[in-house]
Residue frames relative to the residue before (quaternion, step in Angstrom):
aa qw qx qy qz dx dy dz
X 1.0000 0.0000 0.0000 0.0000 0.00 0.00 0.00
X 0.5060 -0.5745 0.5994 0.2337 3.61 -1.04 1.11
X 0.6482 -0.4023 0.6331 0.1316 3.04 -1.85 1.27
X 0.4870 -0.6271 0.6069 0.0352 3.35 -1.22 0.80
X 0.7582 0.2955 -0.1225 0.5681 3.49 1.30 -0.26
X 0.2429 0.7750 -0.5348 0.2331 3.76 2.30 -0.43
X 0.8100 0.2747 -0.3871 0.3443 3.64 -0.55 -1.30
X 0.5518 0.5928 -0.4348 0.3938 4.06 0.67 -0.52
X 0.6046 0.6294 -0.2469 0.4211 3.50 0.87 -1.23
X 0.4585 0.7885 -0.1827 0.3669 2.72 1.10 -2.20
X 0.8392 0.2162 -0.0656 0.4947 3.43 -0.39 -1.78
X 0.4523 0.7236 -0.4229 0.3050 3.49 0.74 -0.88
X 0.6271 0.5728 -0.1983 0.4893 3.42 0.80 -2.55
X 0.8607 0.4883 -0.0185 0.1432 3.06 0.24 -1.58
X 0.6064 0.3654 -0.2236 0.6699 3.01 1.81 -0.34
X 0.7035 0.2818 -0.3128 0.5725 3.82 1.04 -0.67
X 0.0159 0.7698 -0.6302 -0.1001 3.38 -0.51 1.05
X 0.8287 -0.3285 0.2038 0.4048 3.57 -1.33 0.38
X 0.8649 0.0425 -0.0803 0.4936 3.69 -0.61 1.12
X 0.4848 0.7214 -0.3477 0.3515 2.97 1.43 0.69
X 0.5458 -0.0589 0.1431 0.8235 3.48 1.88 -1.20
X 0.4170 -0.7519 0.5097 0.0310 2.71 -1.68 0.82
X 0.6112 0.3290 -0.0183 0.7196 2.94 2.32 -0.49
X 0.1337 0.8377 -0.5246 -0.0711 3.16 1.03 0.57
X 0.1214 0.7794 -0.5948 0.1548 3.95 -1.01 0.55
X 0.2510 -0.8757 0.3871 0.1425 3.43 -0.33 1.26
X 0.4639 0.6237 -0.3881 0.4953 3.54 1.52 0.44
X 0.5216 0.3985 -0.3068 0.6892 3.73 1.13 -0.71
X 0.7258 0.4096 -0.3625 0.4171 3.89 -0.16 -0.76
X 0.2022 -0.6909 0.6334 0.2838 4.36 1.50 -0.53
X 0.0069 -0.8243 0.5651 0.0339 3.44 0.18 0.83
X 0.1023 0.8488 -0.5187 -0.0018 4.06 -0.57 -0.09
X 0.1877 0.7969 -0.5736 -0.0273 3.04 -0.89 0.54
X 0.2116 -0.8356 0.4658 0.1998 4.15 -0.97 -0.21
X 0.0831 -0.7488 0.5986 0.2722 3.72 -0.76 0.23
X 0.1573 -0.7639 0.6244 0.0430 3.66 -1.05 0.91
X 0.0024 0.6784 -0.7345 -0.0134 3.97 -0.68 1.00
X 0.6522 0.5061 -0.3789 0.4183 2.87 -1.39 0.88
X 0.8538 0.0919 -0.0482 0.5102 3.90 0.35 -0.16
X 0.3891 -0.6666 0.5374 0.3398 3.46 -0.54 1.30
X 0.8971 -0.1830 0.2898 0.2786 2.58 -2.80 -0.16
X 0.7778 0.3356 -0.2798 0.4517 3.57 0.32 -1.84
X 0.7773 0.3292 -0.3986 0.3584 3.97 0.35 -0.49
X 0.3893 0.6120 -0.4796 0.4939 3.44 1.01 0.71
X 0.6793 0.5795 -0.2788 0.3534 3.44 0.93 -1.28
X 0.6401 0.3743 -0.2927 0.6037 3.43 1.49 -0.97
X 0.7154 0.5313 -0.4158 0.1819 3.19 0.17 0.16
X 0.5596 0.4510 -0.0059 0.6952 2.94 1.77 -1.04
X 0.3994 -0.8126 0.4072 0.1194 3.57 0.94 0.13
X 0.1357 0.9066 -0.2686 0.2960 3.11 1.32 1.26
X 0.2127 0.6765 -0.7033 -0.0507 4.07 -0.67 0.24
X 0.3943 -0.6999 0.5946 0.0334 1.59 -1.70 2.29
X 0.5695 0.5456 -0.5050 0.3506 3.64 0.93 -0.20
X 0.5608 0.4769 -0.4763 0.4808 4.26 0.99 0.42
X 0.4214 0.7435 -0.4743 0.2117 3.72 1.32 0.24
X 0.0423 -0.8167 0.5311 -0.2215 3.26 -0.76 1.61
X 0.6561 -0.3973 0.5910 0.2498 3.41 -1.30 1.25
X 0.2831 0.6213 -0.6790 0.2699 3.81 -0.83 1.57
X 0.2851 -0.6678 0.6612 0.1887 3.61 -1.47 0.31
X 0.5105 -0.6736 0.3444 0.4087 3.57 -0.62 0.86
X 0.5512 0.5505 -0.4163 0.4689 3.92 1.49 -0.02
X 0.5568 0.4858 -0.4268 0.5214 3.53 0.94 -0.06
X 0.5630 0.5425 -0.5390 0.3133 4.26 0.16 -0.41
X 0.7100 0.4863 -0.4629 0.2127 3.57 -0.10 -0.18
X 0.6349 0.5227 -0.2927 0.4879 3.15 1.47 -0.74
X 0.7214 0.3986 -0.3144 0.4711 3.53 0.81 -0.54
X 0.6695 0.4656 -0.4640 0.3459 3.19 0.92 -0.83
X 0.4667 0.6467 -0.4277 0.4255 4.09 1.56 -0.12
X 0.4911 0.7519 -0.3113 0.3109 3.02 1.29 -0.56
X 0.7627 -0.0520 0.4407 0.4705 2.45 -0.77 -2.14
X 0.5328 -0.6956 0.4198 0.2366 3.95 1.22 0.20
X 0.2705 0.6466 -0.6672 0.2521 2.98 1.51 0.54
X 0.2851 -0.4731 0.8207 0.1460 3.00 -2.89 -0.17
X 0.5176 -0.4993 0.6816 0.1351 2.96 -1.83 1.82
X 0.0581 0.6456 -0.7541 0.1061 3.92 -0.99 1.31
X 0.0100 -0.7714 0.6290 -0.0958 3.40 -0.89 1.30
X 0.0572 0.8681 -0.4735 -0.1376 3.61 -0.99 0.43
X 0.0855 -0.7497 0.6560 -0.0163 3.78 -0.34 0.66
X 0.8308 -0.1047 0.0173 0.5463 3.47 -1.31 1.73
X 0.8743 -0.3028 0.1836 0.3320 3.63 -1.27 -0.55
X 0.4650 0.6781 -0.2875 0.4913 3.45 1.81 0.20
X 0.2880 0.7570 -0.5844 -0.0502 3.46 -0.93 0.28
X 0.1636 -0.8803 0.4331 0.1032 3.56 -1.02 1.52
X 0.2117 -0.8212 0.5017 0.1707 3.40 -1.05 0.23
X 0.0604 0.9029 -0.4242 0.0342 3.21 -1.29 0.71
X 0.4560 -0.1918 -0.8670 0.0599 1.98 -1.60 1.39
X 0.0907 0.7941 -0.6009 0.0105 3.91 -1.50 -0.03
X 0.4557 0.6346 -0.4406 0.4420 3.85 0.64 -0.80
X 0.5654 0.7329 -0.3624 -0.1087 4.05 -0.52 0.60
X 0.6367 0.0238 -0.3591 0.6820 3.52 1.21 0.34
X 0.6689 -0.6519 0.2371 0.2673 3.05 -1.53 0.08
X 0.4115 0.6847 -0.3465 0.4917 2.85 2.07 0.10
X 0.6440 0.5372 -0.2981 0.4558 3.18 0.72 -0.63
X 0.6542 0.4275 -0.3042 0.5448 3.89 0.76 -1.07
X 0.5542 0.5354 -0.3234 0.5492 4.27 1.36 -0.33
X 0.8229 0.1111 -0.3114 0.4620 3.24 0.28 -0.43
X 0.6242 0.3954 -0.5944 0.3175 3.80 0.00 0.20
X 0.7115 0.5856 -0.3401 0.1875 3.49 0.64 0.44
X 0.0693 0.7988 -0.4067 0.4378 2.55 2.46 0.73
X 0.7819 0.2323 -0.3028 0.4929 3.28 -1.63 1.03
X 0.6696 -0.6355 0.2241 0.3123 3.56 0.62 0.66
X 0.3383 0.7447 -0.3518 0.4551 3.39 1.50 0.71
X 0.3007 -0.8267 0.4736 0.0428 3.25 -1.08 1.20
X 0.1588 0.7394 -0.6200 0.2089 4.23 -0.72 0.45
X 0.3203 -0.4979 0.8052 -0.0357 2.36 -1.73 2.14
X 0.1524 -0.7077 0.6889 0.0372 3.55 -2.10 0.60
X 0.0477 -0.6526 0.7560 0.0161 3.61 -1.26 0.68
X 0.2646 0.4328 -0.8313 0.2270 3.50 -1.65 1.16
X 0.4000 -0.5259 0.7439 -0.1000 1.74 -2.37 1.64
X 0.0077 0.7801 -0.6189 -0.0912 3.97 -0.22 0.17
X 0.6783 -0.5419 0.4193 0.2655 3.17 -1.56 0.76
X 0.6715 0.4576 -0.3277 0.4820 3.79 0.85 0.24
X 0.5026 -0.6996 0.3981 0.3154 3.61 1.52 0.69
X 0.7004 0.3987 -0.5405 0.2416 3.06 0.65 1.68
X 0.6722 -0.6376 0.3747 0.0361 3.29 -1.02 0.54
X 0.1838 0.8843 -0.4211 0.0827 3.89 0.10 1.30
X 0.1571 -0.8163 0.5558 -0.0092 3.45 -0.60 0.69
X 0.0771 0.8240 -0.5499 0.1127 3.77 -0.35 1.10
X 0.0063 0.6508 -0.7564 -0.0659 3.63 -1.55 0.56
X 0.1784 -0.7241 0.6661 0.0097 3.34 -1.21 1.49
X 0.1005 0.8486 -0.5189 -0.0220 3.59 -1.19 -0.12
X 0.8406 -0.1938 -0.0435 0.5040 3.13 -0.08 1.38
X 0.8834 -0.0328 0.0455 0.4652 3.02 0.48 1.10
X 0.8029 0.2094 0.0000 0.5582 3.69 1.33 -1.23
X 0.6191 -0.5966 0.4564 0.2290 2.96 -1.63 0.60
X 0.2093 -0.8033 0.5444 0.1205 3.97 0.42 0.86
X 0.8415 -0.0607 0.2224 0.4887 3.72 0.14 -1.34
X 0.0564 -0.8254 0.5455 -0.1340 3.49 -0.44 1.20
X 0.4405 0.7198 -0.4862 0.2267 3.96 0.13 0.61
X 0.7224 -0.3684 0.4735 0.3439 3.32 -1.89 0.66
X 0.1315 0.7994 -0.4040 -0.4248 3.43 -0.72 -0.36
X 0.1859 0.7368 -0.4498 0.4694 2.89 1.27 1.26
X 0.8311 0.1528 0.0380 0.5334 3.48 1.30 -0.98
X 0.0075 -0.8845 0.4503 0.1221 3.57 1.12 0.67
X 0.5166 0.6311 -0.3826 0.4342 3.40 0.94 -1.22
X 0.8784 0.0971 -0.3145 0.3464 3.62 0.08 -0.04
X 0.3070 -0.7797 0.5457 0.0015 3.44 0.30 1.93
X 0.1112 -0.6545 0.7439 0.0774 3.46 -1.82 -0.19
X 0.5622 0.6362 -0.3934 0.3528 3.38 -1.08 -0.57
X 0.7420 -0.3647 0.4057 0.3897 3.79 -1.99 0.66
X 0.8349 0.1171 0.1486 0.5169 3.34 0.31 -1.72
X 0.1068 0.8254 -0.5434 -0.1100 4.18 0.61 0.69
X 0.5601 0.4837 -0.5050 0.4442 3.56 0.75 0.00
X 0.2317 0.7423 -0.6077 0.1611 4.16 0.90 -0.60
X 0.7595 0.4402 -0.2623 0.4008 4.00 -0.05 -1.48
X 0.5999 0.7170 -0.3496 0.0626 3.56 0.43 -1.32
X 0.6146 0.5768 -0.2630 0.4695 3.35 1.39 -0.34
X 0.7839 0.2476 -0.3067 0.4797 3.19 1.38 -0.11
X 0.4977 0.6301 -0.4694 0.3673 3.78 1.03 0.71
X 0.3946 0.6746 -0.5694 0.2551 3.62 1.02 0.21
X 0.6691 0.4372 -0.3391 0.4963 3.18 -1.40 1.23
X 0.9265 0.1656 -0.0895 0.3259 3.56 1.20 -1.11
X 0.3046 -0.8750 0.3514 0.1347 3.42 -0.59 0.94
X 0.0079 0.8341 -0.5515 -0.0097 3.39 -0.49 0.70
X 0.5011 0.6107 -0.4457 0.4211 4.02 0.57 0.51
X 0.1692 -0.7292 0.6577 -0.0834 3.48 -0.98 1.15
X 0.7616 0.3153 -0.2118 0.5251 3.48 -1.01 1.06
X 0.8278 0.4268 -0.3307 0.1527 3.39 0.16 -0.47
X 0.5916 -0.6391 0.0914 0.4829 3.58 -0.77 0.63
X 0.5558 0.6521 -0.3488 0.3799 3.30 1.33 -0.75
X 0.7212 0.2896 -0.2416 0.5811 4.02 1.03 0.09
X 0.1505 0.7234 -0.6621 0.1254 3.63 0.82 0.62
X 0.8040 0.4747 -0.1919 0.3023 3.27 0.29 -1.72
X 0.6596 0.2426 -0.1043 0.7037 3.76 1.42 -0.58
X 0.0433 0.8707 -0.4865 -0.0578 3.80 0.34 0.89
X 0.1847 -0.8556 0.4570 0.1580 3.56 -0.54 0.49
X 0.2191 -0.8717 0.4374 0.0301 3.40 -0.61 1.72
X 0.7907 -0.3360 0.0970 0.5025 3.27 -1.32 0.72
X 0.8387 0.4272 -0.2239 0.2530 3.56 0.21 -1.48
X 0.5468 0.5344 -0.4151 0.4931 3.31 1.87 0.03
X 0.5176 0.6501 -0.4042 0.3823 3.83 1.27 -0.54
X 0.6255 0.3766 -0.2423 0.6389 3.47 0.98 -1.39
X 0.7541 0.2844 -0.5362 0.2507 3.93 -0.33 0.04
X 0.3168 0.6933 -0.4675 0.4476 3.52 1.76 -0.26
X 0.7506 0.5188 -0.2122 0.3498 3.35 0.39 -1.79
X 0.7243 0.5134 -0.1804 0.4234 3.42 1.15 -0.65
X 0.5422 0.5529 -0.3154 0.5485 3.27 1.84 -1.37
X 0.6944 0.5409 -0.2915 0.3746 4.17 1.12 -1.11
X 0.5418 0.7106 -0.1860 0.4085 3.43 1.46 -0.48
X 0.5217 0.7337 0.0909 0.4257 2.84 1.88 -1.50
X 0.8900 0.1657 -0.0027 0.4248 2.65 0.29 -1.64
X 0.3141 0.5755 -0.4801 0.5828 3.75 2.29 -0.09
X 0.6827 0.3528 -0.3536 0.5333 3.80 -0.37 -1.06
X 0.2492 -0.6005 0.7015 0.2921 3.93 -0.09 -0.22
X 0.5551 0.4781 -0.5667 0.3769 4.20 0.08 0.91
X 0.5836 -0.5314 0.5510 0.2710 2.88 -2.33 0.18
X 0.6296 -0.6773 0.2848 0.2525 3.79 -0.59 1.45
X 0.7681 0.5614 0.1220 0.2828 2.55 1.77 -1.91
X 0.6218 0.6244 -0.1136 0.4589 2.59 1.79 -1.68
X 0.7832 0.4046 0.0009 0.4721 2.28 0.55 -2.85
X 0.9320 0.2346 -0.1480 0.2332 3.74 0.44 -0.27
X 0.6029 0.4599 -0.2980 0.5798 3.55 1.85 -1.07
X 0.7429 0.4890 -0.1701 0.4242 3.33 0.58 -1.05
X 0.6141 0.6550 -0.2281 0.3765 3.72 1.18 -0.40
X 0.2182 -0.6103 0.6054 0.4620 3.93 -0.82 0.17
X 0.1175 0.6049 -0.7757 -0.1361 3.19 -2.13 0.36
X 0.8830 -0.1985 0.3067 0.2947 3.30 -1.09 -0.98
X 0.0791 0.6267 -0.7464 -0.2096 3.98 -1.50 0.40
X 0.0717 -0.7164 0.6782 0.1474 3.13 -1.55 0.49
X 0.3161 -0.7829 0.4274 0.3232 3.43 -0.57 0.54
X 0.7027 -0.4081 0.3725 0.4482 3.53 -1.40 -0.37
X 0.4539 -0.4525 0.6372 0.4281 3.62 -1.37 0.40
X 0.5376 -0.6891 0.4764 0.0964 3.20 -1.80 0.32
C-alpha cells in the first residue's frame, strides 16, 4: 500500500536529486506546474514563450539544473495533455489561456507556505482552492471535482481530523493523486518518472 504522501515524496526525490539541496522543500523551491488539453505544442509555444527549435530529450529530474541555466521548462505530453514546468502562475493567467475551448488544472506552491490548485475551462475559472484548505473553494462550479476525490484528503487543522491529522505533504499528494485522475494518467509513471522534453525560452 502507497504512502499517503508517495506522489509528494515522489516529486520531492525527483526534482532534488543528490547534492542538489540539502533541504529540499518545494514551497521554498515556488514549485509550479500545469496540465493543458486542448492545444498543441506550437500554440503553447507562443504562449508560454517557448523555442521549440531548443526541443530536447530531458527527465523532469534534470530541470533544476538547466532550468539554472538557461530557464529552460520540463514540457511533457501523455495522450491529449501536455504539462509544463515550472509555469502554473496567477490565476488569471491559467483562465485565460484556456479560452477557445481548452482545458488546465494548476499546482503552485509559493515561498510563503501557500498552496493553489485550479481547473479552468474555456475561458473560466471552474474550481480554485487551497489544498491545505478546501472548504474555502471559489470558482463557476467549486464542487465540479468532487466525484473524483474519494479516498482523498487534503484539509489540515481541522477539528474533525484531530485524531488522523492531515499534513501539508499529504494535501499536495491528494492534489496530485486529483490531477491524475482528471487526465485519466499515472502522475508517476506517465509523467514524474518519464523522459519528455526542455524547451527553452524565446529570447
Amino acid at each position: 500500500m502507497q504512502s499517503p504522501t508517495y506522489l509528494h515524496d515522489l516529486l520531492v526525490s525527483t526534482l532534488f536529486t543528490e547534492g542538489l539541496d540539502a533541504d529540499p522543500d518545494l514551497w521554498q523551491l515556488g514549485f509550479s506546474a500545469i496540465w493543458i488539453k486542448g492545444a498543441d505544442l506550437d500554440s503553447l509555444a507562443r504562449d508560454f514563450s517557448l523555442d521549440l527549435a531548443t526541443h530536447t530529450p530531458c527527465h523532469l529530474s534534470e530541470i533544476l539544473d538547466y532550468h539554472g541555466d538557461d530557464e529552460s521548462s520540463w514540457v511533457a505530453e501523455v495522450e491529449d495533455w501536455v504539462a509544463i514546468v515550472p509555469a502554473h502562475g496567477h490565476s488569471e493567467f491559467l483562465r485565460s489561456i484556456t479560452e477557445g475551448g481548452r482545458q488546465a488544472l494548476g499546482l503552485r506552491l509559493d515561498i510563503n507556505g501557500n498552496a493553489y490548485f485550479d481547473y479552468a475551462r474555456d475561458g473560466h475559472m471552474i474550481v480554485s482552492f487551497d489544498p491545505t484548505r478546501p472548504q474555502e473553494r471559489s470558482g463557476d462550479d467549486p464542487h465540479a471535482l468532487d466525484h473524483l476525490t474519494d479516498g482523498l484528503r487534503f484539509q489540515t487543522g481541522d477539528d474533525d481530523v484531530l485524531d488522523d491529522p492531515v499534513e501539508a505533504p499529504e494535501s499536495v499528494s491528494s492534489a496530485l493523486a486529483l490531477i491524475g485522475r482528471f487526465t485519466e494518467t499515472d502522475i508517476a509513471t506517465d509523467w514524474f518518472l518519464a523522459q519528455h522534453s526542455r524547451i527553452r525560452p524565446t529570447s
